[in-house]
N, C-alpha and C positions, 0 to 999 in steps of 0.2 A: 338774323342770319349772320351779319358780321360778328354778333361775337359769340357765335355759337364755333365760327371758323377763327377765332382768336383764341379759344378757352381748346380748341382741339390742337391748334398750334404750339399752343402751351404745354400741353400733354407730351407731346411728339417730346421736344426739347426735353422734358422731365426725366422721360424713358431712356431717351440719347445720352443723357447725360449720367445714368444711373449706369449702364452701359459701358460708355466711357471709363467711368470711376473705376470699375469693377475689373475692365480691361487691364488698368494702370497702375494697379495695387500692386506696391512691392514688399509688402507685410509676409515675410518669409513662412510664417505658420499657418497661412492658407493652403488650399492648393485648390488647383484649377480645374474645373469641372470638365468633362470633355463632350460633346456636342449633343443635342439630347436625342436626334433623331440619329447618328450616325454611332458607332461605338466597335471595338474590334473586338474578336472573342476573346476574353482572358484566359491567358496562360495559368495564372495564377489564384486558387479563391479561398478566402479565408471566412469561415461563416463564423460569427462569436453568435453565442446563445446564454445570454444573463436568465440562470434560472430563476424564475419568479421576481423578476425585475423589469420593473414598467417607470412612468415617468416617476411616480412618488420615490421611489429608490434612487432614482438617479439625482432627483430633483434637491433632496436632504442631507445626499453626499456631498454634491457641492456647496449646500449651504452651513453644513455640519463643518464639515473641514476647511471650512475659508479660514479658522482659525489656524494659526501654522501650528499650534502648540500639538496639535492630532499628531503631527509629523514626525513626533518621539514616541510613537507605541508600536511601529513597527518600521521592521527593516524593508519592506514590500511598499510604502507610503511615501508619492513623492511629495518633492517639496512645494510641486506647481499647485495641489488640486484650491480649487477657490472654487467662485461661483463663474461659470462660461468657462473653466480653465480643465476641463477634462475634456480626453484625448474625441470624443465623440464630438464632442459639440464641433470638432473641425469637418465634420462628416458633410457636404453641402446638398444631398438629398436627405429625407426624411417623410417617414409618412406615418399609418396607425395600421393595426392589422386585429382582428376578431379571431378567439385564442377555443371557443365551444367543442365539444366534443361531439363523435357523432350523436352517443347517446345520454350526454350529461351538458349543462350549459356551463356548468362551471368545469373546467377540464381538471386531467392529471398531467404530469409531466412523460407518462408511457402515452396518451395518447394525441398530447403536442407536439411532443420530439417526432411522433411516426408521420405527423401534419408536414413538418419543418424538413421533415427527412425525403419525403417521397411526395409529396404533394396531395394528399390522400390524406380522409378523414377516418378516425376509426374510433375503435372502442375504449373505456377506460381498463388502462391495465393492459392494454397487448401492445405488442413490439411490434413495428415494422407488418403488418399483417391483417388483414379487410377486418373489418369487424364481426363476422361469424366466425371468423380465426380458422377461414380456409385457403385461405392466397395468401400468399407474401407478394410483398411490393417490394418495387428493387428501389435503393435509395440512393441520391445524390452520388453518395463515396462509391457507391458499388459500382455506380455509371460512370465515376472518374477512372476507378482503378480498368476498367475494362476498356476503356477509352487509353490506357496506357500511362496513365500518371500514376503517380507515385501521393498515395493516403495517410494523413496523419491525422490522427481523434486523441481531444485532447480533453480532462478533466480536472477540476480540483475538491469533485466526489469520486466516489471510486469507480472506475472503468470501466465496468460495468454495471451503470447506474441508470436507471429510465433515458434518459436523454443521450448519454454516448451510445447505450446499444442500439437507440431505434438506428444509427447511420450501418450497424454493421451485423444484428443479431435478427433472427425472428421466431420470435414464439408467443404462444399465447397469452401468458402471465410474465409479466413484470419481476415474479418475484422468483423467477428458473434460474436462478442465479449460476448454478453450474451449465446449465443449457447454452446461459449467454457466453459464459466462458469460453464454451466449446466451439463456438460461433466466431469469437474473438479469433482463437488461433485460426480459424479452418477460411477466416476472412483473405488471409494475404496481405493485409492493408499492411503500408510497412511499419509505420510507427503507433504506437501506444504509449499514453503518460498523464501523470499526474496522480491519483490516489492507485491505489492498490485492488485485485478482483475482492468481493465478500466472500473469500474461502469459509470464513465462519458459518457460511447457510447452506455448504454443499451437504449433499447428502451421506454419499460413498465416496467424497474425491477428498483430496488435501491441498493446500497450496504448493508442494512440492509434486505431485502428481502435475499440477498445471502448469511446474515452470518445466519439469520434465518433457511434458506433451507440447510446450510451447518451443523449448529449447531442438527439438525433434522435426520442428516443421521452419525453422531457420533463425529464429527468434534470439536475439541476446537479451537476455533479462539484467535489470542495471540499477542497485538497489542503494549504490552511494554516490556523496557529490563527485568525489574523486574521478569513480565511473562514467557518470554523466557527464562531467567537463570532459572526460576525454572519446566521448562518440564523436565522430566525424564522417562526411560521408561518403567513407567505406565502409560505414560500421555494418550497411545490411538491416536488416529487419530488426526492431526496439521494442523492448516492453521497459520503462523507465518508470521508477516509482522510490518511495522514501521507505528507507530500512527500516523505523520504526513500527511500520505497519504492517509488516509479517509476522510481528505478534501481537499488535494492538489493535484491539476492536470494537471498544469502547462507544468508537467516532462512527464507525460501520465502513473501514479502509478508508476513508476520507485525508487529505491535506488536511492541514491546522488551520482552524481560522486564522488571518493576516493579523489580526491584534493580537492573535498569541504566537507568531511568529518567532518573535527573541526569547521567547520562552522554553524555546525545543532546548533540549539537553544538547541534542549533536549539529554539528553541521550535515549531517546526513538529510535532516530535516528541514531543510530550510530552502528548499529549492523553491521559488515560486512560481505561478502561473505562467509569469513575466519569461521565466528563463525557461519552462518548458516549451515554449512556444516559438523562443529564438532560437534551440538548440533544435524543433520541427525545420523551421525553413532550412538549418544549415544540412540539416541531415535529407530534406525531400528534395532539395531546390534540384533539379535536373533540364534537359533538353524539354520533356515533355508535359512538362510543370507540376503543380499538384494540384489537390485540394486537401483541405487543412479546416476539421471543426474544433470550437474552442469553447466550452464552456466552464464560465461562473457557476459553478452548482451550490456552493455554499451559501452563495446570498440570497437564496431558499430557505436552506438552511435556520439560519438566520432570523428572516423575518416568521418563520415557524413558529421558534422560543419569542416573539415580539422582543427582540435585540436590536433596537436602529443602529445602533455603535459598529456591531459586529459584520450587520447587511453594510453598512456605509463604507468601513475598508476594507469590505470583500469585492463593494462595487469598484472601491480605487483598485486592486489586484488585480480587478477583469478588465480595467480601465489602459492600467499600464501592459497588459499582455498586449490590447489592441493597438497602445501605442506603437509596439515589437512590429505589428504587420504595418502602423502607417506608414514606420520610417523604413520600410521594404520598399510599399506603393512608392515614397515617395523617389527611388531608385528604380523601379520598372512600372511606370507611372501606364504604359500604353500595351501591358500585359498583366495589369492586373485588377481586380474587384473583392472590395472587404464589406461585406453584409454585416450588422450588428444588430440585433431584435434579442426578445426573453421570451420564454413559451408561454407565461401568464402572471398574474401578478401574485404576489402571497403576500397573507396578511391582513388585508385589509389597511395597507398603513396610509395616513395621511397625515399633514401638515396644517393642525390647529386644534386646537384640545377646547373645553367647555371653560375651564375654568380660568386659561389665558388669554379668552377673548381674542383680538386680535394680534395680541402681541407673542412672540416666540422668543428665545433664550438659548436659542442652538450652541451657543458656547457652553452652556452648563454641563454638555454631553462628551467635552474634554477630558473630564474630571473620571472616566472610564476605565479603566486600565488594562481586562482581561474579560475574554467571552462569557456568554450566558453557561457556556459548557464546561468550564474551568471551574466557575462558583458551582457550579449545580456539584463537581466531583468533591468540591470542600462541603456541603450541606451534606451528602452523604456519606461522608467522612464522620462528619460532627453525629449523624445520627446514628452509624454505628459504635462510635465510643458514649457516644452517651451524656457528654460531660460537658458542651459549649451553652454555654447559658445564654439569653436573649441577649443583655447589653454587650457580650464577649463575640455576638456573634456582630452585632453592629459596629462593632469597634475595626469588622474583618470590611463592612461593606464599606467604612466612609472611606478604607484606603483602597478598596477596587472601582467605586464606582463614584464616592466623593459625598453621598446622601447623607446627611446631619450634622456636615460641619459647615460652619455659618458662613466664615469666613470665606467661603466658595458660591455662596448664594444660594445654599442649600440644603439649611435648614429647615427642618423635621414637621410642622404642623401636630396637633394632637390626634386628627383623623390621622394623617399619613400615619404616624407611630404602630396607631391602632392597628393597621391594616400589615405593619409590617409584623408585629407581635403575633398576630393572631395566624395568619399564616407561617411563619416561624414555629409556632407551635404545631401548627399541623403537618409539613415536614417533617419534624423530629419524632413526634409521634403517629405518624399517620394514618391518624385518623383528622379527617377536614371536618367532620359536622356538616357536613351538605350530601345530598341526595348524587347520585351521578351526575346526571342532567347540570345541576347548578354547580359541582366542581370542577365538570370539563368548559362551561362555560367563564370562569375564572380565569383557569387556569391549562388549559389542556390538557395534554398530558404529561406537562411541565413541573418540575418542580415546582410548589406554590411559594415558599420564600425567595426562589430565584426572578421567578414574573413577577411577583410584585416588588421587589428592586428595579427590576428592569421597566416597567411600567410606571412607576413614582418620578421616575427618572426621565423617561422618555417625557410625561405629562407636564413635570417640570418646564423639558426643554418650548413643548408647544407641540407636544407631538402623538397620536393615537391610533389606537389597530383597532380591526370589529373582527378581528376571526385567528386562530390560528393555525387557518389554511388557506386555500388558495381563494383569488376571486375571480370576478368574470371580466374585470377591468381591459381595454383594450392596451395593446402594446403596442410603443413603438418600435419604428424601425429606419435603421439609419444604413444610407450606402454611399461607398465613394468608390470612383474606378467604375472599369470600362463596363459600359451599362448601365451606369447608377440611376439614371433617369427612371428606367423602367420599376426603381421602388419608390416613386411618390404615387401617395393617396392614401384610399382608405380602404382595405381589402380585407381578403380574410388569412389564416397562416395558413394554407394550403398553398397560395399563392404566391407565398414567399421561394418556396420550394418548386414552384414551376415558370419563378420566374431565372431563376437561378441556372435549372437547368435548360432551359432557350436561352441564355446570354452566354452561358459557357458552352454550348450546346454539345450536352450529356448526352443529347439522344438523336 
């Protein structure tokens, strides 16, 4: 008995003292939790949504770019990111969330966002809207703006894209692309930004029709930086996006990948997630506060083409936009709440390959230069002239991606060559010699000399996908500010969305 009350003694002290510690930390990059039963209602809420990013994404970012040398391929990449040194890990809640559809176990991002958005499960492919696609659900922004704040939805795919509309569009299929337009303007929310609407998929309408009808209903449309640097807020009701993308569609209105950032011809192009999301708070910040969604849509994107390079500084792009809301929190620390989760994982990507055994090589994925979608527009370059031959076309990959010069630790094997050759050949002329079935499993519907660069490369580093789509992998979920308590555990994403709105209370 005595030292059954010595060993509980001990305990006590243990706690007390961890307590203590924790109390007396003056390590200014923390911040302090606020009580877990008690919390005031936020003024202020910022939701970030990392498309198809779960912990392996986040996990490869930090380890991928602990190298500083990452820091020279874009202007969007800070100098901090390492291993623990992104802007989330300051987050001191965290829990995991179950990402299933109603009627698919592995979801889409139309019937996650509608999860995230309203607390409601539904179908794949519908917006905001029950799963027989006869109700609509009213969602989070809907319930802020009627509440009296002031709405900003933000994107770095195009605006309306699965996951921005589920907060402000509803209709059956995902791919109404003029429907959600219509939705957009007829929303009120004030601000819109980041990619551009998919005018290329309307039916009867233009993208001047839309800024027409948008311009009509209070909207300034804002298509350079000049522009953008100078909203302020008086500006009123925003549609902010990159001049480039009113006639480029290539990307499907999407932002530029962050590694091809310096690459834009203008500064028009170059805005990043980071600064649409500062230029959100200065434009919404009001008496009545806002709410503010924010997603990474590229680093979907991304791990799609099996591109770790491209998902890893898309994740630092979504990384430093959230940085933008902490150093808000950390000014109205006791009216506000930053939620961070992804709607599922894509990919299939993880961290250890068969043929590296235990060991990884994440520095060899330095040697990168430019996205899977930049090479993939030079392979189709080279196979409409006709003329790049295999080694001329290798002489293009060891200065984008660094594969078969030695002197970087990444030389060629006689498999790997094979494998680049014979896919190279099938590109150019395409024809692959495989059945459907076995070239979508290769390759997607990917370029096949561009995946297998990007896959030689990746495997190099220690690193491998099983799909190039989504999986059923759980996500996490990070929160900090008032209410933060109420997202630890392990739940499902409806929940995320219904806890959001009882702490803000939406309803």
């Amino acid at each position: 008995m005595k030292r059954m009350n010595f060993l509980r003694i001990l305990s006590v002290l243990f706690i007390f003292s961890i307590a203590f510690t924790a109390c007396n930390n003056d390590d200014d990059s923390k911040v302090e939790p606020n009580s877990i039963s008690e919390y005031k209602t936020p003024k202020y809420v910022f939701f970030f949504i990392g498309d198809g990013m779960s912990t392996p994404q986040i996990n490869v970012t930090e380890a991928a770019l602990n190298d500083q040398d990452f820091t020279l391929k874009s202007a969007s990449i800070s100098s901090t990111v390492g291993i623990g040194k992104l802007n989330i890990r300051q987050f001191p809640v965290a829990g995991m969330q179950t990402t299933h559809a109603e009627d698919r176990y592995i979801t889409c991002s139309a019937a996650a966002a509608t999860a995230l958005a309203t607390g409601y499960k539904t179908t794949i492919n519908t917006i905001a809207m029950n799963g027989e696609r006869t109700q609509d659900f009213t969602t989070m922004a809907e319930m802020a703006k009627a509440k009296g704040m002031k709405v900003g939805i933000i994107s770095s795919v195009s605006i309306d894209h699965a996951t921005p509309a589920c907060f402000y569009a509803h209709t059956p299929d995902r791919n109404n692309y003029q429907e959600i337009g219509q939705d957009l303007i007829a929303s009120g929310f004030d601000y819109f930004a980041g990619g551009n609407v998919r005018f290329n998929k309307y039916k009867d309408y233009s993208l001047n029709n839309f800024i027409t009808d948008a311009t009509a209903q209070g909207y300034s449309y804002v298509n350079t930086k000049a522009g953008f640097t100078a909203l302020n807020a008086n500006s009123g009701r925003v549609i902010a996006t990159l001049k480039s993308l009113e006639t480029y569609t290539g990307d499907s209105g999407a932002m530029p990948y962050a590694i091809d950032l310096n690459a834009q011809e203008s500064e028009d192009d170059k805005i990043t997630l980071a600064d649409f999301t500062e230029k959100g708070i200065e434009l919404l910040d009001n008496e009545n506060g806002f709410f503010m969604m924010i997603e990474g849509g590229k680093i979907d994107w991304a791990c799609h083409a099996n591109d770790v390079v491209s998902s890893a500084m898309d994740v630092v792009a979504f990384d430093e936009a959230i940085g933008v809301a902490l150093a808000f929190y950390k000014e109205h620390p006791d009216e506000t709440l930053i939620v961070v989760t992804g709607d599922h994982e894509c990919g299939g990507l993880t961290l250890g390959f068969a043929s590296t055994d235990y060991e990884t090589s994440f520095d060899l994925l330095k040697h990168q230069t430019e996205s899977y979608f930049i090479f993939t527009n030079k392979v189709k370059a080279w196979k409409q002239a006709g003329t790049k031959t295999f080694e001329q076309a290798m002489t293009e990959v060891k200065t984008s991606f660094g594969l078969g010069d030695e002197s970087k630790g990444l030389g060629l094997s006689e498999y790997e060559e094979s494998l680049l050759r014979s896919a190279f050949e099938k590109s150019i002329t395409g024809q692959n010699g495989y059945s459907a079935d076995e070239a979508y499993v290769h390759y997607g519907s990917y370029d096949p000399f561009t995946v297998t660069v990007t896959h030689i490369l990746n495997n190099k580093a220690g690193i491998d996908w099983t799909t190039f789509q989504h999986t059923g992998t759980p996500v996490p979920v990070f929160a900090l500010g008032q209410g933060q308590y109420e997202f630890s555990g392990y739940y499902d994403n409806t929940d995320i969305a219904k806890k959001i709105i009882e702490v803000a209370k939406y309803q």
